[in-house]
N, C-alpha and C positions, 0 to 999 in steps of 0.2 A: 324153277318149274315145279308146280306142283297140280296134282289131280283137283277137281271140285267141280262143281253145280253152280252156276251163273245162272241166275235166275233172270229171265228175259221182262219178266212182270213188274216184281218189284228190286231188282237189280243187288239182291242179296248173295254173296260168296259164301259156299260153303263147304269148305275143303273134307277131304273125303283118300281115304289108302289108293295109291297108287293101280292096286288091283282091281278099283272098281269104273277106271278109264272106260269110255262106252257103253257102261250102263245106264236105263233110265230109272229117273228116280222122282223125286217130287222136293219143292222147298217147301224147307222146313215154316216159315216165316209163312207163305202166303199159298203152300197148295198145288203151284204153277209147277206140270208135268215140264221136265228138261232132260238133257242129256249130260250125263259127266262127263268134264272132257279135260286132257291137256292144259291151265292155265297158268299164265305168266306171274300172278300174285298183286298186280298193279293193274289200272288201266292206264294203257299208252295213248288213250285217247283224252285227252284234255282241253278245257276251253279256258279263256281268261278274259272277263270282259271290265271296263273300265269304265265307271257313270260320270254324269256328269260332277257329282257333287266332290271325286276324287277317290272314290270305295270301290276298291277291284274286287272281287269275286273269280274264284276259281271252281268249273264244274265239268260234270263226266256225260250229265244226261241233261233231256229235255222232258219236259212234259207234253204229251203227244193224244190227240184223238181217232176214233176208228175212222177214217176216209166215207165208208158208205152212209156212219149216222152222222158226221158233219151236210153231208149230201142232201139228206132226205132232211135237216134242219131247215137249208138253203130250199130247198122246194118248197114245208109250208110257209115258208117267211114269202117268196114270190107268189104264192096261191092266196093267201091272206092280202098281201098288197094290192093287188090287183081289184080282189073284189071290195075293198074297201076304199077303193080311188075313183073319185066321182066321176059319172059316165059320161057330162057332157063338156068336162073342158079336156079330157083328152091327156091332161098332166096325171104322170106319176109319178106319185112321192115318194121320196127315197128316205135311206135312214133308218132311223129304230121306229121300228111301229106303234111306238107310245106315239112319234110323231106325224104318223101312219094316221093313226084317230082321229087324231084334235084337227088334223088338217082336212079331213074326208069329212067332220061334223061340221064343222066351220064354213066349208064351200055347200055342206047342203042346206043350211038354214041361209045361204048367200042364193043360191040357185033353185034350189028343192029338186036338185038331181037325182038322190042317191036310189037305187036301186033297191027295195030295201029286204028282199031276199034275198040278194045277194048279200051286202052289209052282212044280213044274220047269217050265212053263212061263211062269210069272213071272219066273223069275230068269234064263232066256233071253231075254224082255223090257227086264226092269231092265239086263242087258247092253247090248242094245239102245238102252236108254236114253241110260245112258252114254256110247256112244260119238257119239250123236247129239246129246245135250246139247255135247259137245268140238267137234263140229263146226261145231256153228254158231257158236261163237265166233269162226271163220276164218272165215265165210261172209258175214259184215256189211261192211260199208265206213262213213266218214265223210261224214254227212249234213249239207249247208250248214246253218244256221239258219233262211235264209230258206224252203228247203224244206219245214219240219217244222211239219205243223199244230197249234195249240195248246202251241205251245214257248213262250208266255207265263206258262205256267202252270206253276209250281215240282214240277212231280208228272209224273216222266218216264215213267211208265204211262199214262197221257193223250198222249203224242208218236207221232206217224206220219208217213208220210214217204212219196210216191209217186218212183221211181225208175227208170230208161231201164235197165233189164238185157238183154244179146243180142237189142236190138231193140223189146223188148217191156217195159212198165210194171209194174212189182212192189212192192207195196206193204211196207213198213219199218217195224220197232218196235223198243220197247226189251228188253233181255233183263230176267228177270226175275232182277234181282241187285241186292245194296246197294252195287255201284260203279257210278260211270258214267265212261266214257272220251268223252273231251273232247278235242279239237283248237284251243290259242290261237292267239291269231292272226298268232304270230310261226310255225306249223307246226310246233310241238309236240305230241305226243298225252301227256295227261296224264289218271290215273287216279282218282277223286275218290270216296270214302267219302260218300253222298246226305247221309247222315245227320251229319255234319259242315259241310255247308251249313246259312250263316244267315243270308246275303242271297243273293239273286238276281235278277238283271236280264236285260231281252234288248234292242235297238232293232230294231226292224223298218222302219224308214223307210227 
C-alpha cells in the first residue's frame, strides 16, 4: 500500500508521503486535477486479448470518447444524410457519407430530384461533420478497465465509462469504429483491428 495520484486523464502513478492521503493535487505529466488516495501499487484490473494471428496483448485501459460529442457527431451525420438523399425515391442511404454523395449525385442526374438547397445545405453539414467526426478522436482519453461498465462483455458498443472532467462527471463511450485503441499494461497504446479478436478476457477483482 502506498499513497499516490492516479491520474484519471492520462492514467499516470505518482506516488506521494503517506501524509499527503486526501489531498488534491494535479499530475505531474498532464495537469489533470485529482485526489491522492490509498493505492495498491498494481492495477488489479487486467485484460488479455488473443488475435487472430496468435499475439496476446495484455492491457489495463481503453481508449474512450465524451458520450455528448459522440452524440452531436451522430446528429450531423443523420442531418447531413437526409438532406442529401433524393426527395423522390424515398431511399435512404446508409453508410459513410463519401457514399452518401456519389449516391444522391448519381440518382439526381438519373431523376433531376435533388432539392438543391437542400443538397447545399447538406453538404455544409456533411462538412460539418467531418470536421467533428476528426475531432473527437482528440477528445477521448484512456479509460482504466476497472471503470468501464460491461467491459466483460467482448462487444465494445456495450462499454461506458463515467469520468471527473473540469470538475464535473461525463459520461464515455466507444467510437463507432472497427479499431479499438488499447493501453498494455507495460503503457503502451496499441491499435487493435475488433474483428481480429478471438479471445478475450478481463479480471475485475
Amino acid at each position: 500500500m502506498m499513497a499516490a495520484l492516479v491520474c484519471s486523464q492520462c492514467l499516470t502513478i505518482t506516488k506521494t508521503p503517506d501524509v499527503n492521503i486526501g489531498k488534491n493535487s494535479r499530475c505531474p505529466k498532464c495537469s489533470e486535477p485529482g485526489k491522492i488516495v490509498a493505492h495498491e501499487g498494481t492495477n488489479a484490473h487486467t485484460g488479455k486479448i488473443t488475435l487472430t494471428s496468435g499475439h496476446v496483448l495484455e492491457f489495463d485501459s481503453v481508449y474512450m470518447v465524451p458520450l455528448e460529442l459522440s452524440q452531436n457527431v451522430q446528429r450531423l451525420y443523420g442531418e447531413a444524410a437526409k438532406k442529401l438523399t433524393p426527395k423522390s425515391t424515398g431511399i435512404g442511404f446508409m453508410g459513410d457519407l463519401g457514399f452518401v454523395v456519389a449516391a444522391s449525385l448519381a440518382s439526381s442526374v438519373v431523376e433531376g430530384a435533388v432539392n438543391r438547397s437542400s443538397a447545399t445545405a447538406g453538404e455544409s453539414q456533411l462538412a460539418q461533420y467531418y470536421q467533428a467526426k476528426l475531432a473527437l478522436r482528440y477528445a477521448g482519453r484512456f479509460c482504466s478497465i476497472g471503470s468501464i461498465r460491461q467491459i466483460q462483455f467482448p462487444d465494445p458498443s456495450l462499454w461506458a465509462s463515467e469520468q471527473s472532467t473540469d470538475g464535473r462527471n461525463a459520461s464515455f463511450t466507444m467510437l463507432e469504429d472497427p479499431f479499438v485503441l488499447v493501453r498494455t499494461d507495460n503503457g503502451k497504446p496499441i491499435t487493435i483491428r475488433w474483428s481480429c479478436v478471438e479471445q478475450y478476457w478481463v479480471s475485475l477483482d
